[in-house]
DRENTI-674834 format. One record per residue (C-alpha): residue in three letters; x, y, z. Coordinates in steps of 0.05 Angstrom, whole numbers, padded with zeros to 5 digits, always signed. Each point is the difference from the previous one (the first is absolute). Layout:
<recs>
AlaXYZ...
</recs>
This chain:
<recs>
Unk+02132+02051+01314Unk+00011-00064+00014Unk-00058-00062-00004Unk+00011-00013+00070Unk-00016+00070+00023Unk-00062+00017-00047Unk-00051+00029+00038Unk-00077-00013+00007Unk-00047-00008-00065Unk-00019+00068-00033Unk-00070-00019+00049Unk+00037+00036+00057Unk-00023-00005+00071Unk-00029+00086-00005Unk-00045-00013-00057Unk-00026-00062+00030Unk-00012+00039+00071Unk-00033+00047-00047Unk-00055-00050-00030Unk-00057+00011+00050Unk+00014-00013+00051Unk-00028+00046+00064Unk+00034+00017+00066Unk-00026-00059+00042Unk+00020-00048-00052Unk+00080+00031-00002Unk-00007-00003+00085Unk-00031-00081-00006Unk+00052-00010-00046Unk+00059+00019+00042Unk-00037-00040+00061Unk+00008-00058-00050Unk+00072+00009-00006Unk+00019+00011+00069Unk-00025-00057+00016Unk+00030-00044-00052Unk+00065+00030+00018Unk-00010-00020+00068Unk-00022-00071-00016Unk+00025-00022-00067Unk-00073-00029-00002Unk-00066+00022-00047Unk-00044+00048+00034Unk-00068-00006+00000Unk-00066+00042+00014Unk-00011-00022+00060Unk+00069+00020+00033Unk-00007+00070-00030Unk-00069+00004+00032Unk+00028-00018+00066Unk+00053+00052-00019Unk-00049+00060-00003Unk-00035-00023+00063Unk-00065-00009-00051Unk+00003+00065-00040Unk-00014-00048-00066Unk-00028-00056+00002Unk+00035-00068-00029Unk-00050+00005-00056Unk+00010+00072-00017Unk+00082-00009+00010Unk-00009-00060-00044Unk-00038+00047-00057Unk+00066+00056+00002Unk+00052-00069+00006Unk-00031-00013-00071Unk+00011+00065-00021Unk+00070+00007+00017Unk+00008-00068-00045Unk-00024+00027-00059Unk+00043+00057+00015Unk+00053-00041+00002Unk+00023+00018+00065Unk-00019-00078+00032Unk-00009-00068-00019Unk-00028-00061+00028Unk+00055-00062+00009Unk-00065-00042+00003Unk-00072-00002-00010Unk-00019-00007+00070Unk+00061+00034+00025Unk+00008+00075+00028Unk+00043+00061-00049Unk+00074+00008+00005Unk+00029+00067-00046Unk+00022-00006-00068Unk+00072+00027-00024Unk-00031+00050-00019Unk-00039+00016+00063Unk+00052-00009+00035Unk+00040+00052-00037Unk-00047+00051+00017Unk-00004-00020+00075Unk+00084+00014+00001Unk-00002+00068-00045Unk-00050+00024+00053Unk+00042-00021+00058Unk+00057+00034-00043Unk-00032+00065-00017Unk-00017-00002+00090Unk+00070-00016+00010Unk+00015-00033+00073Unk+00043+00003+00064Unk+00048-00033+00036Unk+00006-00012+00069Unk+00058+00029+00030Unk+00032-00067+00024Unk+00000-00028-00083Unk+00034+00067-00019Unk+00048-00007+00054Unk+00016-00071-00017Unk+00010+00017-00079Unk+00038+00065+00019Unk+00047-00043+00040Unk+00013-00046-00056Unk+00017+00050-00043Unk+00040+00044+00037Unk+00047-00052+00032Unk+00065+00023+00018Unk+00064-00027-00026Unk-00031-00054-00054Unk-00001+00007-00088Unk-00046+00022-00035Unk-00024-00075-00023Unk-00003-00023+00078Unk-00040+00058+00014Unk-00043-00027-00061Unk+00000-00069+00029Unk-00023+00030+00060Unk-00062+00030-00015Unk-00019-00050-00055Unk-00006-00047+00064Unk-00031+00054+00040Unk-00050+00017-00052Unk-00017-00079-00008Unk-00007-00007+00085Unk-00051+00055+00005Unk-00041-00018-00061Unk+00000-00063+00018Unk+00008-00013-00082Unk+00069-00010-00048Unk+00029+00062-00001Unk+00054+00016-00057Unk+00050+00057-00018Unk+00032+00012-00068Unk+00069+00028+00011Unk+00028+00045-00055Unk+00047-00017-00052Unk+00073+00032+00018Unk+00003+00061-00045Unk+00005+00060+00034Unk+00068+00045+00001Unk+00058-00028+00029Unk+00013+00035+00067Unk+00058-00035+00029Unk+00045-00061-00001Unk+00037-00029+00060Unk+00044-00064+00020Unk-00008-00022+00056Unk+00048-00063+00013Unk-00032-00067+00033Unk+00065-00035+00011Unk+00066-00018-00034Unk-00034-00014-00065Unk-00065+00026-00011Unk-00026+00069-00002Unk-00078+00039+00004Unk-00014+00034-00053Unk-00053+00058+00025Unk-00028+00045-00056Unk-00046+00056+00024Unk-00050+00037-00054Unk-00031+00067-00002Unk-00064-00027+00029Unk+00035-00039+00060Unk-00010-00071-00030Unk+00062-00043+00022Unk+00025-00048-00043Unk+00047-00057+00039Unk+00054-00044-00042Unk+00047-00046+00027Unk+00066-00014-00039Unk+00068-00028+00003Unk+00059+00039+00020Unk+00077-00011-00035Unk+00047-00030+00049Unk+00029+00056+00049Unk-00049+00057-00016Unk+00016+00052+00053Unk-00059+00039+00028Unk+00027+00057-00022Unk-00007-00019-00079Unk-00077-00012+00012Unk-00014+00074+00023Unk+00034+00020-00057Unk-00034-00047-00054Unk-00065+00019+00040Unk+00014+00075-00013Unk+00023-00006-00069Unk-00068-00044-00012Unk-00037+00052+00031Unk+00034+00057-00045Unk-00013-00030-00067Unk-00073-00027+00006Unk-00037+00048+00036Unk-00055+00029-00029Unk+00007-00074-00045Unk-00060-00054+00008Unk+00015-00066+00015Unk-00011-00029-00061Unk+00049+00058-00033Unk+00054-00006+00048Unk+00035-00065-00034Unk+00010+00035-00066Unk+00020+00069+00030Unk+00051-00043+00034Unk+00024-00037-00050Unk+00014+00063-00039Unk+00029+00041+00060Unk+00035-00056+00033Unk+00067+00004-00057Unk-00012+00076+00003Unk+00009+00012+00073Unk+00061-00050+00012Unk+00040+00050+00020Unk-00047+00025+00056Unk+00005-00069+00041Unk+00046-00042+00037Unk+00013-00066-00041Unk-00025-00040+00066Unk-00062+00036-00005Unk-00021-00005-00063Unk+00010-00083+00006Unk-00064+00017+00053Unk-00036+00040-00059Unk+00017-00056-00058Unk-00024-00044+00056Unk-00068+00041+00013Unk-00011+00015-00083Unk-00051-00064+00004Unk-00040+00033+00040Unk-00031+00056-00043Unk+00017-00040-00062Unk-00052-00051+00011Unk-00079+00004-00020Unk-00015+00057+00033Unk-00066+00006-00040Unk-00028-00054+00036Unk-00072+00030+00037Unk-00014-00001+00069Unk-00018-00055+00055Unk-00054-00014+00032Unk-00013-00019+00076Unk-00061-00050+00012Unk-00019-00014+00071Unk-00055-00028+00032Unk-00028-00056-00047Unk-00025-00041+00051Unk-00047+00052+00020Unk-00024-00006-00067Unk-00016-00066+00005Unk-00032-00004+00068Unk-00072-00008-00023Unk+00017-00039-00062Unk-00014-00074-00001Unk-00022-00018-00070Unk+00061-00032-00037Unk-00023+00033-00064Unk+00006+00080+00044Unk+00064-00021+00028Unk+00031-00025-00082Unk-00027+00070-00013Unk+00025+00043+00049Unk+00071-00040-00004Unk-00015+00028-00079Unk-00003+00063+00033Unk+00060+00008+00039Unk+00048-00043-00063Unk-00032+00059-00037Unk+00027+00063+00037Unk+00064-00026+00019Unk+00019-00004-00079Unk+00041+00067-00010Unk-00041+00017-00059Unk-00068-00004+00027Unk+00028+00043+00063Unk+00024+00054-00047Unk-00079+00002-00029Unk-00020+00010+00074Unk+00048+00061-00003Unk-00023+00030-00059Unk-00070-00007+00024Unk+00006+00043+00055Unk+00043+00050-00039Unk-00058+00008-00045Unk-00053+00019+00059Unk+00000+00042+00061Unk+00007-00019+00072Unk-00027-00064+00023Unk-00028-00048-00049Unk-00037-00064+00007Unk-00008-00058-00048Unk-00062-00048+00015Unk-00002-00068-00028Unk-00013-00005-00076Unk+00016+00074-00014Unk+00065-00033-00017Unk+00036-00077-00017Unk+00044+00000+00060Unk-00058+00001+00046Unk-00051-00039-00047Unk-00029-00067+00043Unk+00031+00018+00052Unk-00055+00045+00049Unk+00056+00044+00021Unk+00013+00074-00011Unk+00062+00052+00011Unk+00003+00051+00023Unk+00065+00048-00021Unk+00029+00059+00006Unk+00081+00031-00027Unk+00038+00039+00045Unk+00048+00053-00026Unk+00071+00032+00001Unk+00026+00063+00019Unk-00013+00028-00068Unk-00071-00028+00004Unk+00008-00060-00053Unk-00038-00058+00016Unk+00054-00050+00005Unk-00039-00061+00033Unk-00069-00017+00028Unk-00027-00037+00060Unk-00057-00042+00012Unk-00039-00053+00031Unk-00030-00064-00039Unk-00064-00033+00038Unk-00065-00034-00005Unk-00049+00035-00046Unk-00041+00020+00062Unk+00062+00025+00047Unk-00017+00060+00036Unk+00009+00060-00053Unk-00014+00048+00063Unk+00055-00013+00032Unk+00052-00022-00045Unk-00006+00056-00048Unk+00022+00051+00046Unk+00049-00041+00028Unk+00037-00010-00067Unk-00009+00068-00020Unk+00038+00020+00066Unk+00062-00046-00012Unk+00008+00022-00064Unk+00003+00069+00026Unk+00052-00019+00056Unk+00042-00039-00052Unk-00001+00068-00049Unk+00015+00041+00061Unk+00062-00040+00021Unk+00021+00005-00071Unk-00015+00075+00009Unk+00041+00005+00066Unk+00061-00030-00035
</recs>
């Protein structure tokens, strides 16, 4: 695994939860947290007092705060200053929230359903879509890794756009669409782009993308015979298409960075979160998001130094991959926010689009 996706310290969050510490101390301990994600601020004993309608009091909440420091579940910005949750603590806050699960109201549902199951758009605009869905109802930067184009050649059409210029449109087993633009010979008739469009169809299906320029280029003298001399100008024409870098991974769709930055004022936070976003958009360090999620289950969240993309930066992700018809994770969707976003609600939420993204893959 990548260095960017290593998870926590062999000191992980269950042995710590396992070091002592009683059933009133777990139930302050989430009180802590609840609040901090509410206000970004420390918490002290007296607000958790206040909390419990004087169950504790501030000195006895004060005695388990210490406690849950040793444990390594809180620490103490400064010395006069309330308890905010560790990495670590936080970690175990979000695996309880996962191992609860959550719901969405009907309304978010309905609003990520509708993004996904758009009539009469691509598969990438439907992508675009909910990656700007995903960012509005989170309220954070929302992304989507699109898969790289390697799936089985369906089908392969012309469809003219004028005098000179033509769309190419090539279809794959899994419904991806592929869209090329190229330049036509001088008085093409329609009739010899059906026919290159069926002969392309006829020798690379069942071909990948990245096979289809060599298959062609050894079919091509081969199957002369089988095409009008007009129409194979519009296949000589269209050979540049599959006999580029197909090998190239797949894209990713940020939206949302000014959400991001919102609460951000410090120079230093916004050089680093900047960092951040310079980071992902570099097609390698994309990829390593991919093959993160390929090697876990479901959603997955990374929380600040668990990993160098997010290091100095007090944000988290939170990411899940969505599927194909023949149930291969293909890409992955997720939010990026502050470290204290609202895991509640946003973990749900992204586990629900990336559900409705394999599902429309599915439908296909």
């Amino acid at each position: 695994m990548n260095d960017y996706f290593g998870h926590p310290s062999s000191r992980t969050p269950d042995a710590v939860a396992g070091e002592g510490i009683n059933e009133r101390a777990h139930h302050i301990f989430r009180r802590i947290v609840d609040l901090y994600l509410e206000t970004g601020s420390p918490v002290g004993s007296k607000s958790i007092a206040a909390d419990l309608e004087g169950a504790l009091s501030p000195a006895s909440i004060r005695s388990i705060m210490a406690d849950l420091e040793k444990a390594g579940l809180l620490f103490q910005p400064h010395t006069s200053s309330g308890r905010l949750p560790t990495e670590i603590g936080l970690r175990l806050f979000v695996n309880g929230l996962m191992e609860m699960g959550g719901e969405l109201t009907q309304d978010t549902r309905s609003r990520i359903d509708a993004q996904c199951n758009a009539n009469g758009i691509s598969f990438n605009d439907a992508l675009e879509q909910a990656t700007t869905a995903l960012s509005g109802l989170s309220r954070c930067a929302s992304l989507v890794i699109s898969p790289k184009m390697d799936s089985l050649i369906r089908h392969v059409e012309f469809v003219p756009l004028g005098r000179t210029r033509a769309l190419v449109v090539i279809v794959t087993g899994s419904g991806q669409v592929e869209n090329r633009i190229i330049t036509l010979p001088p008085g093409l008739p329609s009739s010899a782009l059906v026919e290159a469009g069926n002969f392309l169809s006829t020798v690379l299906a069942g071909s990948t993308l990245a096979e289809a320029g060599e298959k062609l280029k050894k079919d091509i003298d081969q199957r002369k015979a089988e095409i009008d001399a007009l129409a194979r100008k519009v296949v000589d024409t269209g050979l540049a298409i599959f006999s580029g870098d197909q090998q190239q991974p797949g894209s990713l769709i940020l939206r949302g960075h000014g959400n991001l930055l919102d609460d951000v004022s410090a120079a230093g936070d916004l050089e680093n979160i900047k960092r951040l976003f310079d980071m992902l958009e570099a097609r390698e360090n994309t990829m390593n998001v991919l093959e993160a999620v390929q090697h876990g289950s479901g959603v997955q969240i990374f929380i600040g130094a668990e990993n160098a993309l997010f290091q100095n930066t007090d944000c988290a992700m939170i990411i899940a991959p969505y599927k194909d018809s023949s149930n291969h994770i293909v890409g992955a969707v997720g939010v990026i926010g502050p470290r204290r976003m609202n895991y509640a609600r946003i973990i749900p939420m992204v586990d629900y689009t990336s559900e409705a993204i394999s599902k429309m893959l599915g439908d296909v």
